[in-house]
N, CA, C and O atoms as a GROMACS GRO file, in nm:
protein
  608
    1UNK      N    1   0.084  -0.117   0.000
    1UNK     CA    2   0.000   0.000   0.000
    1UNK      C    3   0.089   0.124   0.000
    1UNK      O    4   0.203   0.126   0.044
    2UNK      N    5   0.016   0.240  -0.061
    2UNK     CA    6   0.140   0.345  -0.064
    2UNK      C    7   0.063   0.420   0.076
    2UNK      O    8  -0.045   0.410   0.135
    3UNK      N    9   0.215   0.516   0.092
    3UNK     CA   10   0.169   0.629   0.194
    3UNK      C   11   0.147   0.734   0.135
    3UNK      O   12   0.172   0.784   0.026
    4UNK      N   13   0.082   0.766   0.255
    4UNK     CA   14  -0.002   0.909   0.233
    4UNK      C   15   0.050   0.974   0.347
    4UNK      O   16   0.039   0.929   0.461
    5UNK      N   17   0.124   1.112   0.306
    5UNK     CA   18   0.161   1.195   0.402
    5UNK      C   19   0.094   1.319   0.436
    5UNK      O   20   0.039   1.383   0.346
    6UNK      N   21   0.093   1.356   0.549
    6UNK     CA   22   0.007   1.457   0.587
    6UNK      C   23   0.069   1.560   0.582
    6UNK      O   24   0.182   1.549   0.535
    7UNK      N   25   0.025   1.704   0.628
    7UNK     CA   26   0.099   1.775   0.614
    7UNK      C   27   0.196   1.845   0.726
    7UNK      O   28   0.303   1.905   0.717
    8UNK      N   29   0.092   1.803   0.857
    8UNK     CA   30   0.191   1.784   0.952
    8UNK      C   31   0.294   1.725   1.049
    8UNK      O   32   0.250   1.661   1.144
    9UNK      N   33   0.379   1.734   1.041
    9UNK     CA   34   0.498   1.652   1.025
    9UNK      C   35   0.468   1.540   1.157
    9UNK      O   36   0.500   1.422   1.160
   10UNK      N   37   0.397   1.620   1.265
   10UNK     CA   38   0.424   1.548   1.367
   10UNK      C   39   0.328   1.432   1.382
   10UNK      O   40   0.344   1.350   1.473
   11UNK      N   41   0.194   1.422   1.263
   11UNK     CA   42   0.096   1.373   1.286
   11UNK      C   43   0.167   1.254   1.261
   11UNK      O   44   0.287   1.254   1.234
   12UNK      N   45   0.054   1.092   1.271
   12UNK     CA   46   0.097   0.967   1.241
   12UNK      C   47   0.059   0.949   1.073
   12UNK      O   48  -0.034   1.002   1.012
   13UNK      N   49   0.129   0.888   1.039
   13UNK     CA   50   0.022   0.863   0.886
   13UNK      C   51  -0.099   0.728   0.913
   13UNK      O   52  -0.092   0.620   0.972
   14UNK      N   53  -0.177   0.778   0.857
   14UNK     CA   54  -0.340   0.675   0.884
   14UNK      C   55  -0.268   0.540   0.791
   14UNK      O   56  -0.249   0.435   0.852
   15UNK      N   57  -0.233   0.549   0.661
   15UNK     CA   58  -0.162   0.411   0.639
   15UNK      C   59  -0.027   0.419   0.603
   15UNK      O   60   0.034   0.518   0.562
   16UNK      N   61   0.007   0.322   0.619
   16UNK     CA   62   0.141   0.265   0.649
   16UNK      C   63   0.181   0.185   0.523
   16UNK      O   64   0.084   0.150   0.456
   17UNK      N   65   0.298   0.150   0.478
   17UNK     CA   66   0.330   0.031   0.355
   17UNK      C   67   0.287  -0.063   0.473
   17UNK      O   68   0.314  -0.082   0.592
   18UNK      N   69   0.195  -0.115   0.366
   18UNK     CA   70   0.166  -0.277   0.468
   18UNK      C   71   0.113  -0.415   0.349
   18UNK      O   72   0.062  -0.385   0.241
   19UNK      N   73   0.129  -0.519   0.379
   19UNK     CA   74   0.095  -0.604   0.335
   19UNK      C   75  -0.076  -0.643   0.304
   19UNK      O   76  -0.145  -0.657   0.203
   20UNK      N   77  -0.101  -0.653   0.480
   20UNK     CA   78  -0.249  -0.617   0.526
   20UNK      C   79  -0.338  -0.526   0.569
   20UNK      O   80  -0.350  -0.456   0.669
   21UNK      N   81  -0.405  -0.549   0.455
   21UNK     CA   82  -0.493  -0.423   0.541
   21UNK      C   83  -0.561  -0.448   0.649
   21UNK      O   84  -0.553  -0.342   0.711
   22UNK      N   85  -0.622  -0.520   0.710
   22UNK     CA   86  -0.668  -0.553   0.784
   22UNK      C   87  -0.586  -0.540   0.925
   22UNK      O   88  -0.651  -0.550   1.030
   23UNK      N   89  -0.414  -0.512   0.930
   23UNK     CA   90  -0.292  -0.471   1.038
   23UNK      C   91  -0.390  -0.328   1.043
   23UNK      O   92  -0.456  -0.312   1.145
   24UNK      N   93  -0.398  -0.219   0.928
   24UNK     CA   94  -0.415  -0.099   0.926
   24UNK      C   95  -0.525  -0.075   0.963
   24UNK      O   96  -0.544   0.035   1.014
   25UNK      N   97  -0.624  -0.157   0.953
   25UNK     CA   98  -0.758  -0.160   1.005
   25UNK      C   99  -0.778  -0.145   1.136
   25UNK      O  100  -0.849  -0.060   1.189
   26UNK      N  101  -0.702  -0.242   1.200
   26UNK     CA  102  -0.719  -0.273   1.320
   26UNK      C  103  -0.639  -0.191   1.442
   26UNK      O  104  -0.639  -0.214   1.563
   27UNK      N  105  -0.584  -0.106   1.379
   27UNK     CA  106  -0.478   0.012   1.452
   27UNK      C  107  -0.584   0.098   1.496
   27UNK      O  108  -0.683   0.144   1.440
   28UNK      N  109  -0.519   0.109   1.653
   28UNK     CA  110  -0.560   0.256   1.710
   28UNK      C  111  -0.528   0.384   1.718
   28UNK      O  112  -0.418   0.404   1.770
   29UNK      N  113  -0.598   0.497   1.677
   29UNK     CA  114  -0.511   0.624   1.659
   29UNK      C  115  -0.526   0.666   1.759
   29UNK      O  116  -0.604   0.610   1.836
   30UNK      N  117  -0.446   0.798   1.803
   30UNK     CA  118  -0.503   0.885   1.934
   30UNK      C  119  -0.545   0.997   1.836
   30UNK      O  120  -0.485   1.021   1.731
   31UNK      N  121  -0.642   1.057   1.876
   31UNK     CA  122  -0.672   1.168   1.810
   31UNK      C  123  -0.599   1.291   1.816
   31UNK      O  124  -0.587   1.368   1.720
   32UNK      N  125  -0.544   1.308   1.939
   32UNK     CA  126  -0.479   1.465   1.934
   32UNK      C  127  -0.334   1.394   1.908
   32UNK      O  128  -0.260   1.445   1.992
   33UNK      N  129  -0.262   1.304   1.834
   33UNK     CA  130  -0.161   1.293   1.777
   33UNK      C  131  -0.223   1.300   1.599
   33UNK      O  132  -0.130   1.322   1.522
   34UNK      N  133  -0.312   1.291   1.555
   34UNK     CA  134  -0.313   1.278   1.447
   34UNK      C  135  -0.408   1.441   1.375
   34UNK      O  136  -0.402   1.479   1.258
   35UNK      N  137  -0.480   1.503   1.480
   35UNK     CA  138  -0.505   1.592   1.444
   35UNK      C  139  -0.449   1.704   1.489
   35UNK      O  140  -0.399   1.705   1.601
   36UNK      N  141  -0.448   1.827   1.398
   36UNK     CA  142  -0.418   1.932   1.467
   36UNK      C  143  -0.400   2.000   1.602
   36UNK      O  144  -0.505   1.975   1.660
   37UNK      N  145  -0.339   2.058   1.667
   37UNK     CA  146  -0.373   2.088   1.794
   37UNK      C  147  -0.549   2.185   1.864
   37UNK      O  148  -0.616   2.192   1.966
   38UNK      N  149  -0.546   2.259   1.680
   38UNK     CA  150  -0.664   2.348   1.711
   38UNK      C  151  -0.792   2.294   1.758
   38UNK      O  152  -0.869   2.334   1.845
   39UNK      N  153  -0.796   2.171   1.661
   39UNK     CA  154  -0.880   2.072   1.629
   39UNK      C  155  -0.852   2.000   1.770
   39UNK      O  156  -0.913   2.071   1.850
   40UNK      N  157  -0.807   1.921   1.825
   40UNK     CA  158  -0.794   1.845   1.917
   40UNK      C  159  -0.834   1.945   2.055
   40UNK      O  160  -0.870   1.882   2.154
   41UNK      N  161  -0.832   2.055   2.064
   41UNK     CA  162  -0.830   2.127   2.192
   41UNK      C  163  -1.021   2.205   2.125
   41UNK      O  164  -1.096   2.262   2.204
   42UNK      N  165  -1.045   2.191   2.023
   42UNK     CA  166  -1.206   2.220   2.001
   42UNK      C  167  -1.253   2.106   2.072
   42UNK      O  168  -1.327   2.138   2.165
   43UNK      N  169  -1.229   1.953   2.056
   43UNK     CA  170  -1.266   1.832   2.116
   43UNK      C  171  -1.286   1.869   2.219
   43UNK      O  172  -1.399   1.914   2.241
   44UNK      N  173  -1.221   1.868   2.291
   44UNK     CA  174  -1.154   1.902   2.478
   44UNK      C  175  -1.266   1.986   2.481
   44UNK      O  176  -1.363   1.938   2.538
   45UNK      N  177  -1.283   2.139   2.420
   45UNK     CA  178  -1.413   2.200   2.458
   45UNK      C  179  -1.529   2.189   2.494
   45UNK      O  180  -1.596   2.274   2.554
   46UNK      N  181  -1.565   2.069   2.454
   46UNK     CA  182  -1.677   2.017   2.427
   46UNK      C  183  -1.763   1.926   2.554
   46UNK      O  184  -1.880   1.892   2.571
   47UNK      N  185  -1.631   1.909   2.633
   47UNK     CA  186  -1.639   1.776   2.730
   47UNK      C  187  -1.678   1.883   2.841
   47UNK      O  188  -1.631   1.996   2.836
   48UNK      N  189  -1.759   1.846   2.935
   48UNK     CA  190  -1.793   1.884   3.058
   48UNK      C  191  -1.672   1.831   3.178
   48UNK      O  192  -1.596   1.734   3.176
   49UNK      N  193  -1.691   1.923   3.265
   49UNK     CA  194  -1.573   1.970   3.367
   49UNK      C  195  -1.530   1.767   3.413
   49UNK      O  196  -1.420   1.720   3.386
   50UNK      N  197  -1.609   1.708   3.461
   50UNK     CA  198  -1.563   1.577   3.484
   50UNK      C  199  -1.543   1.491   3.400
   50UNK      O  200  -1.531   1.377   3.444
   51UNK      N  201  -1.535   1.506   3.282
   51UNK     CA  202  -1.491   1.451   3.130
   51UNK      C  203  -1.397   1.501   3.122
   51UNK      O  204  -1.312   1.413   3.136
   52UNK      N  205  -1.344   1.608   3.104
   52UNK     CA  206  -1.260   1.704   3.106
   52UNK      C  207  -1.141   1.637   3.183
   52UNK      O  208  -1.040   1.585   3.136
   53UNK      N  209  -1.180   1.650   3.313
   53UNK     CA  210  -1.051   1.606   3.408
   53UNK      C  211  -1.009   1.441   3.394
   53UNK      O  212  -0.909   1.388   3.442
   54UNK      N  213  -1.128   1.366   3.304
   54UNK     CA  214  -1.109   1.219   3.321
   54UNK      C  215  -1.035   1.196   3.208
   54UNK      O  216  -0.995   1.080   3.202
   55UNK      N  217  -0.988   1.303   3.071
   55UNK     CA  218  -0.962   1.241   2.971
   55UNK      C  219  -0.764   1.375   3.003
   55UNK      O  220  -0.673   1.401   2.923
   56UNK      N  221  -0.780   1.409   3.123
   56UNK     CA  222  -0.658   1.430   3.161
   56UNK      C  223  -0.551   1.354   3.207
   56UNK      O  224  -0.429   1.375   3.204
   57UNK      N  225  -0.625   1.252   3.257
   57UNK     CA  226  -0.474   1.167   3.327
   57UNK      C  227  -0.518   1.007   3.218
   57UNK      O  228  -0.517   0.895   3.269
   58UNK      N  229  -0.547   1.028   3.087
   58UNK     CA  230  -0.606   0.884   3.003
   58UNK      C  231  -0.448   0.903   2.989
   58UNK      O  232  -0.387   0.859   3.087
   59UNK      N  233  -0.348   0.971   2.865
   59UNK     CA  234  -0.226   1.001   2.852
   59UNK      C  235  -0.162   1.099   2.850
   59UNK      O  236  -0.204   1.212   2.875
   60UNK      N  237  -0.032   1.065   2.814
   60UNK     CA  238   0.013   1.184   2.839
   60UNK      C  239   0.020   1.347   2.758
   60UNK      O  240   0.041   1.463   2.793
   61UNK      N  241  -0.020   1.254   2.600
   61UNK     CA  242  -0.044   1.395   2.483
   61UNK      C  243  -0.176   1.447   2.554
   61UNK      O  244  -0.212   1.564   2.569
   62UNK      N  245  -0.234   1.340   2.591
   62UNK     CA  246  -0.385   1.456   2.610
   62UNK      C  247  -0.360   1.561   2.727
   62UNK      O  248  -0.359   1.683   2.709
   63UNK      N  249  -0.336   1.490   2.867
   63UNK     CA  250  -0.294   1.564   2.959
   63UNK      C  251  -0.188   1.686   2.940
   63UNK      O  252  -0.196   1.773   3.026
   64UNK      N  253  -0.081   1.706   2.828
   64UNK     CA  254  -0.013   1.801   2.817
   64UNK      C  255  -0.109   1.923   2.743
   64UNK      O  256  -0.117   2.034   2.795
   65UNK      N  257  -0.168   1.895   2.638
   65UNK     CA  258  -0.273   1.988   2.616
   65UNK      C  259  -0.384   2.041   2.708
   65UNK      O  260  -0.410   2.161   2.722
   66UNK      N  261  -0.447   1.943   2.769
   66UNK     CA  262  -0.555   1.964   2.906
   66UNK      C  263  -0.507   2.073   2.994
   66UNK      O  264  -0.560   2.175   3.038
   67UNK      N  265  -0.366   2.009   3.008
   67UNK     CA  266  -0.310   2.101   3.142
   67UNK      C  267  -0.267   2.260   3.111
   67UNK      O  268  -0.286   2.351   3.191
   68UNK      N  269  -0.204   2.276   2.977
   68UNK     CA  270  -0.148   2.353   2.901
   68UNK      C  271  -0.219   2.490   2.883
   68UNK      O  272  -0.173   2.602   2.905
   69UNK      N  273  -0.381   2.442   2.824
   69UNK     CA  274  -0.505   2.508   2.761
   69UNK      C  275  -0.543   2.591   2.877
   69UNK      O  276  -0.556   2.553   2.994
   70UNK      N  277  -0.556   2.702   2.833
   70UNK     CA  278  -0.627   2.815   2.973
   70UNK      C  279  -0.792   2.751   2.888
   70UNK      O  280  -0.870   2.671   2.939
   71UNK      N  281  -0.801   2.794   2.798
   71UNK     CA  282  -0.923   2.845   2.725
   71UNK      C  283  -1.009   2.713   2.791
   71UNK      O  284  -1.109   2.738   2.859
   72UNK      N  285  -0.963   2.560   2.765
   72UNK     CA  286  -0.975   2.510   2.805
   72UNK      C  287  -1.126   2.499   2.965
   72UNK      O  288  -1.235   2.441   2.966
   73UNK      N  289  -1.055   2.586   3.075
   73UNK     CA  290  -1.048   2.575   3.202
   73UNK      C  291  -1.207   2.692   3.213
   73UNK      O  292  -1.311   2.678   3.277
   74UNK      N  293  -1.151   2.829   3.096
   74UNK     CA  294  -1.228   2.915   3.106
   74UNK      C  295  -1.367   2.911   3.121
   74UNK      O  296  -1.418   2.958   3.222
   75UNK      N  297  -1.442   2.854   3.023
   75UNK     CA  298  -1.595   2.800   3.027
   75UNK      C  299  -1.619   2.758   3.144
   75UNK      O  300  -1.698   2.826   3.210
   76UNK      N  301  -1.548   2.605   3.221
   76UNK     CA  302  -1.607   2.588   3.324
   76UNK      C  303  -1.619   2.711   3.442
   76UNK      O  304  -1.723   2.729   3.506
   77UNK      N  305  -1.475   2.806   3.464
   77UNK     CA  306  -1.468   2.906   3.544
   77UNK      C  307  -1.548   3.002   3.540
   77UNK      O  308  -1.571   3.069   3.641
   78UNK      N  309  -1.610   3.029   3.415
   78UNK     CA  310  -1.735   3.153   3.413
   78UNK      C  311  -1.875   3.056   3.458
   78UNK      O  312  -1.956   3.115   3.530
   79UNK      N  313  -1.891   2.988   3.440
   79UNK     CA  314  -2.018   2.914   3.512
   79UNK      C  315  -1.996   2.931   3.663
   79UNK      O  316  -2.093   2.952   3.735
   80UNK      N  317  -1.902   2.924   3.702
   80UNK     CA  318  -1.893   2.933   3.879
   80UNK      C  319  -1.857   3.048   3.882
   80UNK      O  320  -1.820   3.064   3.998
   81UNK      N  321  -1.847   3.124   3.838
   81UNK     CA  322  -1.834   3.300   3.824
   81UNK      C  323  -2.020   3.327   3.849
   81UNK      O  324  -2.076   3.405   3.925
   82UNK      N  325  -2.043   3.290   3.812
   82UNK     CA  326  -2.214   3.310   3.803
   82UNK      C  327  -2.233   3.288   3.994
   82UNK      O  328  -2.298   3.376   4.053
   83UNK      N  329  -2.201   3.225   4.039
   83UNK     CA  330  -2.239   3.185   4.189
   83UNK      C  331  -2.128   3.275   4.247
   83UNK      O  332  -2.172   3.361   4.324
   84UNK      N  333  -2.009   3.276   4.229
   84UNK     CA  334  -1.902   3.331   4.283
   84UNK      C  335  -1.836   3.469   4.233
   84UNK      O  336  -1.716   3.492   4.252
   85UNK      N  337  -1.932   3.568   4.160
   85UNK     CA  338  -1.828   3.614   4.119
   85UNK      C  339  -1.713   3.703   4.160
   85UNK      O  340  -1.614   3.708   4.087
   86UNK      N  341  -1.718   3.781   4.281
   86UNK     CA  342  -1.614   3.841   4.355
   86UNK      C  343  -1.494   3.758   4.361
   86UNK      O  344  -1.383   3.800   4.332
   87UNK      N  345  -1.525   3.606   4.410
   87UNK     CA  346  -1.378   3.540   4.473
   87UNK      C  347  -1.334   3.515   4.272
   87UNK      O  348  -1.214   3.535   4.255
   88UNK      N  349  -1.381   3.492   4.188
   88UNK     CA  350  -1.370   3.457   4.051
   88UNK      C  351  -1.269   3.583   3.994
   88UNK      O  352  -1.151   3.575   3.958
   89UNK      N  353  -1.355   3.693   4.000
   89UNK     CA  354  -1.294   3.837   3.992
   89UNK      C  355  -1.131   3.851   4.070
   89UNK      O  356  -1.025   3.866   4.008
   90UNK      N  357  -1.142   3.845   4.163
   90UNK     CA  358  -1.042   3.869   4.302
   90UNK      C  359  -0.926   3.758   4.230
   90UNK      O  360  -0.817   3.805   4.200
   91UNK      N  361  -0.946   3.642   4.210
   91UNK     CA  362  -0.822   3.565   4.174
   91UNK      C  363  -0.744   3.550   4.030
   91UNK      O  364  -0.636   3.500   3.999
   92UNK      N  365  -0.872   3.630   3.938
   92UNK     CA  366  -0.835   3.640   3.816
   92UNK      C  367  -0.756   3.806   3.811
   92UNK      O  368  -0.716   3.851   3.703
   93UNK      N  369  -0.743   3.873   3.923
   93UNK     CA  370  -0.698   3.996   3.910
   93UNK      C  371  -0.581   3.981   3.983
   93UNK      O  372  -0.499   4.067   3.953
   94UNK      N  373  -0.533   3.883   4.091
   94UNK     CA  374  -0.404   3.861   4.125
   94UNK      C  375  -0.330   3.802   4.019
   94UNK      O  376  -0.208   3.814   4.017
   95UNK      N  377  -0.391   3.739   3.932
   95UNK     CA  378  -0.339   3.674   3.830
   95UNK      C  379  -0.296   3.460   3.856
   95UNK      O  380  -0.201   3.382   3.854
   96UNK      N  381  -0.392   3.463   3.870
   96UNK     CA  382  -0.417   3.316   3.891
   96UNK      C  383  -0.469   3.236   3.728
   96UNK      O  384  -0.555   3.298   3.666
   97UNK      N  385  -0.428   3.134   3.681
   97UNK     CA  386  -0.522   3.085   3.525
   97UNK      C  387  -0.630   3.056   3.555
   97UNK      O  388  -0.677   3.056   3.669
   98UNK      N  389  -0.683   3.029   3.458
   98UNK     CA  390  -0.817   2.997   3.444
   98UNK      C  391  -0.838   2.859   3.539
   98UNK      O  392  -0.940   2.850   3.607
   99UNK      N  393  -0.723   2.735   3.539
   99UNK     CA  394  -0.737   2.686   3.585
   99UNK      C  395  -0.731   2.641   3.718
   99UNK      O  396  -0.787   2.543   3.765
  100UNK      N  397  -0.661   2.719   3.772
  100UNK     CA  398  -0.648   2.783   3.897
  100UNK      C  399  -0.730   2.811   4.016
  100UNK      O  400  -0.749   2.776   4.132
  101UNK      N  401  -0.772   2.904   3.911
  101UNK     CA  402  -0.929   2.989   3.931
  101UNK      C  403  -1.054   2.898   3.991
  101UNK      O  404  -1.134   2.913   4.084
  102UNK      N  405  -1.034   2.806   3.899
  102UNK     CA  406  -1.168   2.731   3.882
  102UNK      C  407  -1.110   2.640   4.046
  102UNK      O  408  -1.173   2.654   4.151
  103UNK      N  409  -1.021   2.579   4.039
  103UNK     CA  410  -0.928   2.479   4.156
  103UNK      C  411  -0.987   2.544   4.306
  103UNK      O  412  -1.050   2.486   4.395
  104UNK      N  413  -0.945   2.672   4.300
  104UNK     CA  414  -1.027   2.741   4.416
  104UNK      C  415  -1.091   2.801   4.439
  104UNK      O  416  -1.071   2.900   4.510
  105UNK      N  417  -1.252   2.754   4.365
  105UNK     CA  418  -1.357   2.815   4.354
  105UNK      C  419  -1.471   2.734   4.374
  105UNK      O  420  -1.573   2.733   4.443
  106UNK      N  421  -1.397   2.646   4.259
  106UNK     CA  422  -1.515   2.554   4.208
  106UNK      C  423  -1.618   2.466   4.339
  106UNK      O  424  -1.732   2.504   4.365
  107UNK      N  425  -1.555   2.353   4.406
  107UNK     CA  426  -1.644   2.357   4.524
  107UNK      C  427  -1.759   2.482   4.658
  107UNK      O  428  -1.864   2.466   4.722
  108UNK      N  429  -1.696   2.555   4.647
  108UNK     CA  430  -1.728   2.674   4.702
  108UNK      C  431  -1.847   2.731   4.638
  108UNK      O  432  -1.945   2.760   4.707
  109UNK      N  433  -1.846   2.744   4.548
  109UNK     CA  434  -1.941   2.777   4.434
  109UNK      C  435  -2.077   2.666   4.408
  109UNK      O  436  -2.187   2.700   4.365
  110UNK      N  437  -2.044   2.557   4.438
  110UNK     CA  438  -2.122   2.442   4.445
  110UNK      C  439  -2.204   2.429   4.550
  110UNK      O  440  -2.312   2.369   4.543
  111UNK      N  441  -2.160   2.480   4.646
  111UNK     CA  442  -2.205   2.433   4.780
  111UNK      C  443  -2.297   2.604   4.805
  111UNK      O  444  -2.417   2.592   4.831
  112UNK      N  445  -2.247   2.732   4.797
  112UNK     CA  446  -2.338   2.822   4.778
  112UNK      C  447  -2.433   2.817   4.699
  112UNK      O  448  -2.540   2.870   4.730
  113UNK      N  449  -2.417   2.758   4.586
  113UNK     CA  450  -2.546   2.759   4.495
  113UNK      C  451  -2.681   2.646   4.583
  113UNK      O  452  -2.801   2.674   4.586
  114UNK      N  453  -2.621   2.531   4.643
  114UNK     CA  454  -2.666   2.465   4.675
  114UNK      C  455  -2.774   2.516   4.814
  114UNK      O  456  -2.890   2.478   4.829
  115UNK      N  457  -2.702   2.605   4.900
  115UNK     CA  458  -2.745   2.696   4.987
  115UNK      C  459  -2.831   2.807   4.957
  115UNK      O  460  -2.935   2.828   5.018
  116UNK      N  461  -2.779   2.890   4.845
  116UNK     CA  462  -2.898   2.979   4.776
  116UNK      C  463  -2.999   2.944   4.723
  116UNK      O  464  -3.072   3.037   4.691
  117UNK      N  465  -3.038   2.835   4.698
  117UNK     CA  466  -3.153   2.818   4.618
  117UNK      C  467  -3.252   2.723   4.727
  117UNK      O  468  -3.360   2.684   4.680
  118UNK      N  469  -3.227   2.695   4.831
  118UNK     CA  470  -3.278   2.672   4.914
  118UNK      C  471  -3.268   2.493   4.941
  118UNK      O  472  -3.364   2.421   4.968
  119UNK      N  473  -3.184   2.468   4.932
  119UNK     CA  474  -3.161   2.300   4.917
  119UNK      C  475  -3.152   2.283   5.096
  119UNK      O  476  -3.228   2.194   5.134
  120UNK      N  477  -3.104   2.325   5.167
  120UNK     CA  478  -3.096   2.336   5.301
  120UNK      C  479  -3.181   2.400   5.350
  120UNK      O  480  -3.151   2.413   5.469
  121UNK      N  481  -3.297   2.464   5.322
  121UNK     CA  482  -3.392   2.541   5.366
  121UNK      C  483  -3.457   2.473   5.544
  121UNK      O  484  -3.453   2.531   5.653
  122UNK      N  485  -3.502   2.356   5.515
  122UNK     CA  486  -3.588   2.326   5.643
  122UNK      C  487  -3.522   2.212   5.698
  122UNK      O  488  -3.571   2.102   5.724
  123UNK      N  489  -3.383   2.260   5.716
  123UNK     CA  490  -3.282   2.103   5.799
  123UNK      C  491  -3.368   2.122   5.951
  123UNK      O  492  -3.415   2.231   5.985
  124UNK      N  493  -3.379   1.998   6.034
  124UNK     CA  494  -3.363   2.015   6.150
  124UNK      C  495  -3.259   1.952   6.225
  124UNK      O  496  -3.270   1.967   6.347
  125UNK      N  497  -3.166   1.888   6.188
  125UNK     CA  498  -3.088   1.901   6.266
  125UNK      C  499  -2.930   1.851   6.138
  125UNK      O  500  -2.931   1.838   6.016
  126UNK      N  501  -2.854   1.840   6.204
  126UNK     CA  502  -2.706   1.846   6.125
  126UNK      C  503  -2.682   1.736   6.083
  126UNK      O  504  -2.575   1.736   6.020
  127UNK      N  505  -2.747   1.609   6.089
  127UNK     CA  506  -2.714   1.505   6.016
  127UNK      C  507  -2.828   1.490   5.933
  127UNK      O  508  -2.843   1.373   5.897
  128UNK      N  509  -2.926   1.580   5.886
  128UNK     CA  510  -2.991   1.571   5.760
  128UNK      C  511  -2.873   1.670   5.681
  128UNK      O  512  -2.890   1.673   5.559
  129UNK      N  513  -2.832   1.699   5.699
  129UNK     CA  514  -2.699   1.752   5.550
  129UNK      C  515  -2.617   1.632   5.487
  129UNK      O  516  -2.573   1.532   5.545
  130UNK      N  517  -2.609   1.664   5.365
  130UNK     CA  518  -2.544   1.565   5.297
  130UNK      C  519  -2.384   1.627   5.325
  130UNK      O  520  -2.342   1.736   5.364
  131UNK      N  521  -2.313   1.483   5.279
  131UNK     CA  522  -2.152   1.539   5.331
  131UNK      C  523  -2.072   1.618   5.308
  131UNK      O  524  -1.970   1.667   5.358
  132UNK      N  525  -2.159   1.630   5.189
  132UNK     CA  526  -2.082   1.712   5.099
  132UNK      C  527  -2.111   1.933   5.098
  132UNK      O  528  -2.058   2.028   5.041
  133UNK      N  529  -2.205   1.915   5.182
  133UNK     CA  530  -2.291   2.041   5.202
  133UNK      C  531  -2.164   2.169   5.268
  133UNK      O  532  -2.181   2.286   5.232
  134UNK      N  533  -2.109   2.153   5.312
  134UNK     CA  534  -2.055   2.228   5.406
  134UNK      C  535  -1.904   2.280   5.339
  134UNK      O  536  -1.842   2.183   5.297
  135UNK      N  537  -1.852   2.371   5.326
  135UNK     CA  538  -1.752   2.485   5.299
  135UNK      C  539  -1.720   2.555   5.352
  135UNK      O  540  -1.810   2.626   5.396
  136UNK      N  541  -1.602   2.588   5.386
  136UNK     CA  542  -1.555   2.748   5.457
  136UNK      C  543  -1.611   2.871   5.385
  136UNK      O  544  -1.550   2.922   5.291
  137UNK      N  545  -1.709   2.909   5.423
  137UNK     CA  546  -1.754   3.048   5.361
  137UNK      C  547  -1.726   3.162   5.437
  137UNK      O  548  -1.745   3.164   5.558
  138UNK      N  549  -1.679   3.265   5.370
  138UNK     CA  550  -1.673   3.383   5.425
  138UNK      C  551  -1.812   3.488   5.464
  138UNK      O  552  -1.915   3.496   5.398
  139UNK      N  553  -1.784   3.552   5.573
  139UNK     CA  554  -1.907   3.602   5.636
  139UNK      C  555  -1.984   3.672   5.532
  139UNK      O  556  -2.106   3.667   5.549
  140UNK      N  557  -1.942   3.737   5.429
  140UNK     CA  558  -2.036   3.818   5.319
  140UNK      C  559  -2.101   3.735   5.216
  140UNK      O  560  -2.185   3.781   5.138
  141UNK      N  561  -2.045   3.555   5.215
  141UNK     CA  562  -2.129   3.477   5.168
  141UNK      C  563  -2.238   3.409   5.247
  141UNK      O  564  -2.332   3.346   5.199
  142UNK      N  565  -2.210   3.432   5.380
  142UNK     CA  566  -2.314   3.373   5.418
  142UNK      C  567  -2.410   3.449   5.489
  142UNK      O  568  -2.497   3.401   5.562
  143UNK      N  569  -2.384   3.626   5.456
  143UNK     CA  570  -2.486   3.697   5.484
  143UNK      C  571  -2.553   3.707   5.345
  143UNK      O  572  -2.663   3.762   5.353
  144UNK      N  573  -2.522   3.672   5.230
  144UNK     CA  574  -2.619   3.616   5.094
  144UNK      C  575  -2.744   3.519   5.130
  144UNK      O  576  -2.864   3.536   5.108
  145UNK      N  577  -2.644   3.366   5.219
  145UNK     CA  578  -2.733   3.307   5.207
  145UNK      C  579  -2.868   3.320   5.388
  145UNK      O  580  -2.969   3.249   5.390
  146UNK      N  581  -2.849   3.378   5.460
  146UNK     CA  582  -2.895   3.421   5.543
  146UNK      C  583  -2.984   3.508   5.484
  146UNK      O  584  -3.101   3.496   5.521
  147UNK      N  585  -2.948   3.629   5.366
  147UNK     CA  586  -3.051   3.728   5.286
  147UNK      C  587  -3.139   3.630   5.258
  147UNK      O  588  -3.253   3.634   5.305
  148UNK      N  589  -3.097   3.526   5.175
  148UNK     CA  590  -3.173   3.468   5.079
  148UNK      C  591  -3.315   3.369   5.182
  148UNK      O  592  -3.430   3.373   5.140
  149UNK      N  593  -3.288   3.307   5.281
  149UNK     CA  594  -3.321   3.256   5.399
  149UNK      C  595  -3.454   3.315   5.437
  149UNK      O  596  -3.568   3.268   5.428
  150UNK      N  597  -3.399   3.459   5.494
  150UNK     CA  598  -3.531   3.551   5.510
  150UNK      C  599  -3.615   3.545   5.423
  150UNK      O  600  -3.733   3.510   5.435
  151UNK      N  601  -3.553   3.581   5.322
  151UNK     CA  602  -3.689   3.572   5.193
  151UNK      C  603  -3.753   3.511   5.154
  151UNK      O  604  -3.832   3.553   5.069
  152UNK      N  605  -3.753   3.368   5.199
  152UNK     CA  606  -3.772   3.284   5.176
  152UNK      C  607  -3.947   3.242   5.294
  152UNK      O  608  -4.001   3.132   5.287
   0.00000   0.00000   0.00000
């Protein structure tokens, strides 16, 4: 079989001189070795935050892009900007990445939203909270959710 070369140098070629096709058939590609980087990091976009982190430690090309990519990190970080946005603001102005950002936010942000919208509304006592309920919040977040409380 002849080859076919691509144009970027670093990609794999899809076939190979081979006898069988059925060797070439049966080969696995990785995708972000054979496609572009632009292209391979649009993929990555696509995946939600725990997809995201699961197709980080699959290898090591993916994880060097994963880790690499701000843009990456950004999407998930403006969604918890929506619940958080002062501490979001505040760490993106010390100059923290996107991914960063999100690292010490993201739970925090989870657990207020979870509080603002009234998911804890009528506990009576501390072992109706799930385990996961509880965060170090700072007093101006939890005079939000205390606002929100009253109004309620």
């Amino acid at each position: 079989m002849k080859k076919i070369y691509k144009r970027n140098k670093n990609t794999w070629n899809f076939f190979e001189e081979s006898t069988n096709f059925s060797d070439v058939k049966n080969r696995r590609y990785d995708f972000v070795e054979i496609l572009p980087p632009e292209i391979s990091l649009q993929i990555f976009c696509q995946l939600d935050l725990k997809s995201l982190c699961n197709a980080a430690v699959t290898c090591q090309a993916w994880n060097h892009i994963i880790e690499n990519c701000d843009q990456l990190w950004m999407n998930h970080c403006m969604t918890v900007r929506a619940i958080c946005q002062k501490e979001i603001d505040g760490d993106r102005g010390v100059g923290y990445s996107w991914k960063v950002t999100l690292e010490r936010n993201y739970r925090k942000g989870y657990v207020k939203k979870q509080w603002l919208s009234g998911r804890y509304s009528n506990i009576l006592s501390s072992t109706e909270l799930p385990d996961k309920s509880m965060y170090p919040l700072d007093a101006e977040t939890w005079g939000e959710i205390l606002e929100a409380e009253l109004e309620r």
